[in-house]
N, C-alpha and C positions, 0 to 999 in steps of 0.2 A: 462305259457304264459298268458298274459292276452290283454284287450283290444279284435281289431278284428280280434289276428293271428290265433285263432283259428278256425275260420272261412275259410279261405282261405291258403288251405296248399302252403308252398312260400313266406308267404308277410315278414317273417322277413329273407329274402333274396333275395333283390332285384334284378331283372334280365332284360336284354334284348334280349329277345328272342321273343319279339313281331312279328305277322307275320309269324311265322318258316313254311316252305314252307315241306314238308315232303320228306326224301330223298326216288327217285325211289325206288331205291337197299331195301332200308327197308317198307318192303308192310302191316306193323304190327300197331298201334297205342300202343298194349298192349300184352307182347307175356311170356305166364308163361310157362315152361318146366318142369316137373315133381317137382313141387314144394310140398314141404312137412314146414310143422310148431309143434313142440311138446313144449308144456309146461309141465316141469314135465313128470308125466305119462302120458297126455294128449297130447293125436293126435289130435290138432285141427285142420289141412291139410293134406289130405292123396295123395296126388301124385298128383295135379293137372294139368292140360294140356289147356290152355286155349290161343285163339287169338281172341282179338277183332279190326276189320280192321276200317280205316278211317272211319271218317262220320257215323258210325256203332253208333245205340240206343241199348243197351245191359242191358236187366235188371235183377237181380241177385236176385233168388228168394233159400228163404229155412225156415227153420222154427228156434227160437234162438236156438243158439247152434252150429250151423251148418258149421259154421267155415266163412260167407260172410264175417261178420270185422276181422277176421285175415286175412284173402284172401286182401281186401281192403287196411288195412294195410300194408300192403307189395307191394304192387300196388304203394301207398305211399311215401315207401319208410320210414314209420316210424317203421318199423319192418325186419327183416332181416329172410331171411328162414332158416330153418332146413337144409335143402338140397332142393336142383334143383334152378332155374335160373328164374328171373323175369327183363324184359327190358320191359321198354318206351319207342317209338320212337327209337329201335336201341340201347339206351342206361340205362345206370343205373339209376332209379327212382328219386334218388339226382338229378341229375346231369336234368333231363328233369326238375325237378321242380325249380331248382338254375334257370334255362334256359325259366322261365317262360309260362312253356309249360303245367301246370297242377295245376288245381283251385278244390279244393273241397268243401261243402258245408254240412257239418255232420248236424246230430242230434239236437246238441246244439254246444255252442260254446261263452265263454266270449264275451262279450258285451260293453262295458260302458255307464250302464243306466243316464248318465248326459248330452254325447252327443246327439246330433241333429241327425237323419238321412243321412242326407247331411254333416257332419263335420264329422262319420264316412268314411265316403265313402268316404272323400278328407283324410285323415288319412293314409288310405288305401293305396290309389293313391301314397302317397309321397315315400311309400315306395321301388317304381318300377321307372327302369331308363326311362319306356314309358311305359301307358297307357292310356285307353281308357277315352274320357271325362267325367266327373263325370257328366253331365246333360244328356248323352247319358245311361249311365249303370243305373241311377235313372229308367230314362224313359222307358228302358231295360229290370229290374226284376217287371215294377207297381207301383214304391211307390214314382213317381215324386210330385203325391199331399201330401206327410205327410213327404215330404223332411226338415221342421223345425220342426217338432216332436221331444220329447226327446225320447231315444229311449227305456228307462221304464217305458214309456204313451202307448210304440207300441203295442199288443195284440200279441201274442204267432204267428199266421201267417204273422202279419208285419215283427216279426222279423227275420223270417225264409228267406221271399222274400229279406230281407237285404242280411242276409247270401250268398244268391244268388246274390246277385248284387256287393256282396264284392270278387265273387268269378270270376265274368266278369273284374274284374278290369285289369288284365294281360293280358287278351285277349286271354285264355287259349287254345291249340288243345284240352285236354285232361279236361273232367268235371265229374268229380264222383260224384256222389248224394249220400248220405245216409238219407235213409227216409227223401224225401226233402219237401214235401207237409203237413207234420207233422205239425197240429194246424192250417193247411190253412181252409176257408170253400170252396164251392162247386165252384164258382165263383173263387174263388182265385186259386184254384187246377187246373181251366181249363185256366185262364191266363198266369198259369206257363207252361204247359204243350206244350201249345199255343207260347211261345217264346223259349222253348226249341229245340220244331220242327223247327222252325223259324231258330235258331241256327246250328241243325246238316244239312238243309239246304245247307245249304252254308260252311260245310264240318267240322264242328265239332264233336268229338268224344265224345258221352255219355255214360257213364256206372252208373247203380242206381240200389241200393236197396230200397224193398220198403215190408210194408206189405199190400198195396192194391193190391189185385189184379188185380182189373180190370183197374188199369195205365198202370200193363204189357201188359195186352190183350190189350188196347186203342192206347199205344203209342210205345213200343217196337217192333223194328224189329225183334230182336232175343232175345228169351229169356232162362237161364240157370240156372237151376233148382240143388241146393248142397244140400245134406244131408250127415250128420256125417262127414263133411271134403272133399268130393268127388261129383263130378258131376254124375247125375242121369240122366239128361237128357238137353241135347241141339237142339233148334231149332225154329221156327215160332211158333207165338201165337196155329196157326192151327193145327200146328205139335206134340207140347208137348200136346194138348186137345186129339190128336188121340191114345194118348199113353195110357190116361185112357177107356179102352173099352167099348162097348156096349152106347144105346143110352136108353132113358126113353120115355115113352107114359103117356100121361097125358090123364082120358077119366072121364065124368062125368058117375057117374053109380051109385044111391042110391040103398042103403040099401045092398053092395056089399061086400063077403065074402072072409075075407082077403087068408083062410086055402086055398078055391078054386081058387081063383085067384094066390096064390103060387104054387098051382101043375097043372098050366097051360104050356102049352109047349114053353120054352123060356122065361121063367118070372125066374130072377136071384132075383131080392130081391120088395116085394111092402111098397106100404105105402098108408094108407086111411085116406083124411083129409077132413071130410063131407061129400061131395055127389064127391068129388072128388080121384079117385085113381091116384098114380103114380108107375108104374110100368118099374123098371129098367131091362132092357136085354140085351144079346149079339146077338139077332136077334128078330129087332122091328117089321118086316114086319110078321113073326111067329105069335108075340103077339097082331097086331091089328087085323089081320084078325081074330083070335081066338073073341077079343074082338067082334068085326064087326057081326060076322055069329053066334055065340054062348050065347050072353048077348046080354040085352038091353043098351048097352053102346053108348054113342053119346059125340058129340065134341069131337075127340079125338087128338091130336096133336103128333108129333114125335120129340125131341128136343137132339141135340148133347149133349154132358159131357162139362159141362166149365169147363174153367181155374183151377179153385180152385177143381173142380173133380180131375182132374190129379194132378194139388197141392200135394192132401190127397194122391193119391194114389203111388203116389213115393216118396213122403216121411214120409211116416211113412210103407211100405213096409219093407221084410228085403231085406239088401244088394243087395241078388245073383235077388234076385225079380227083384228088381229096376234096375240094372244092364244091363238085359237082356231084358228090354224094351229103353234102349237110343238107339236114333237114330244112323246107322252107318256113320260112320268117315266121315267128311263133309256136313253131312244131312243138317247145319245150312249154309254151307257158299255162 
């Protein structure tokens, strides 16, 4: 493929299905059933079970390997399962994306660095029996001011907000992200982020991978956690944080002795960095008071497990581990 189809999964199948109003009866934007993937010897899907509802921000976290782009891929409709079942909207992944109803926005993606900004994006357009106007979708992903740029002048986050604006052009239900903020800076990460919301809004379905973490905590309604092929864990920012246990005390205390501070009551693992201890537990109120009435310890603070805590600790756990800490069935919906 070249040029901008790779960018936007559909455009070399033009569709009318602008508007698709979502039927009652099918209450799903994204509905996998026991979906499995092998390459070879490789299980890169092991029975997945996944529904992502309307309007739903779903972000899809794991570590490489872990099977999201084959998951993705078959989402797609560029991959076909092993066994079990994957619908779009009710229907076969083809057939929503023939139907205009699903825009992707990958990694990377063929370009043609001679075009203009603005001459891709009409490019685009031509290919669909109706879309969105090219001065709106400029205006859309941010990049209305470098709309005559060529687009081998763009800087690696131009080009990515293209990718995204090549991918508004159908006016898609259904937006996948893979690692979509890649080579953005700070400002441009919050722009994007900022019309994405804007977008599921007003009842668009998003689904993204990403390796930031803190996009999934910031902007994710729900978020799903794959290791080795399999979900580990589904649910709110809040929810998959609670899965990693125990909380950390932060207290300043010089010249503080790591061996004693370890065989304190309720101290699971420490750490001394200067005049500062951190000390992780699975009962903080045990460990402050100890600190409190027992040491000269002062400022001390209590702080939950983020994101990337629980990250670490489902996925790189084993299986039955991991397993046996997901939420039960509906925890997310």
């Amino acid at each position: 493929m070249t040029g901008a189809e790779p960018s936007t999964v559909g455009a070399a199948t033009p569709a009318g299905g602008i508007g698709f109003a979502a039927d009652p009866i099918t209450p799903s934007a994204v509905d996998l059933r026991g979906v499995h993937k092998t390459f070879g010897t490789v299980r890169a899907v092991r029975g997945i079970d996944l529904v992502v509802r309307h309007g739903e921000v779903m972000a899809f976290l794991g570590p490489n390997g872990a099977g999201k782009t084959s998951t993705i891929d078959m989402i797609l409709g560029l991959s076909q399962p092993t066994a079990g079942e994957v619908e779009v909207f009710g229907m076969e992944p083809r057939q929503a994306i023939v139907r205009g109803l699903v825009s992707a926005v990958m990694q990377s993606g063929g370009l043609l660095k001679d075009l203009t900004v603005a001459e891709t994006v009409r490019y685009t357009a031509a290919l669909f029996a109706a879309s969105r106007p090219v001065a709106e979708v400029l205006a859309r992903a941010g990049i209305e001011p470098i709309k005559d740029r060529l687009v081998g002048k763009c800087s690696g986050g131009e080009q990515q907000r293209l990718r995204f604006a090549l991918a508004l052009v159908p006016d898609p239900e259904l937006l996948i992200l893979d690692e979509p903020t890649q080579g953005m800076d700070v400002e441009g990460r919050r722009g994007f982020w900022k019309a994405i919301h804007e977008d599921a809004a007003k009842g668009r379905t998003i689904v993204f991978a990403t390796h930031y973490l803190e996009e999934a905590d910031a902007y994710a309604d729900r978020i799903v956690l794959i290791r080795t092929g399999e979900i580990v864990a589904d649910g709110t920012a809040a929810e998959i944080k609670s899965l990693a246990s125990g909380r950390t005390v932060r207290a300043t205390l010089p010249g503080a002795d790591a061996a004693s501070l370890r065989r304190m009551p309720g101290a699971d693992d420490v750490e001394i960095r200067g005049d500062t201890v951190l000390i992780h537990s699975s009962d903080s109120d045990v460990v402050a008071r100890h600190l409190l009435n027992e040491t000269a310890a002062h400022d001390l603070e209590i702080t939950a497990h983020a994101l990337e805590d629980a990250f670490v600790a489902l996925t790189t756990s084993d299986s039955e581990s991991a397993q046996s800490k997901r939420p039960p069935p509906g925890a997310a919906q």
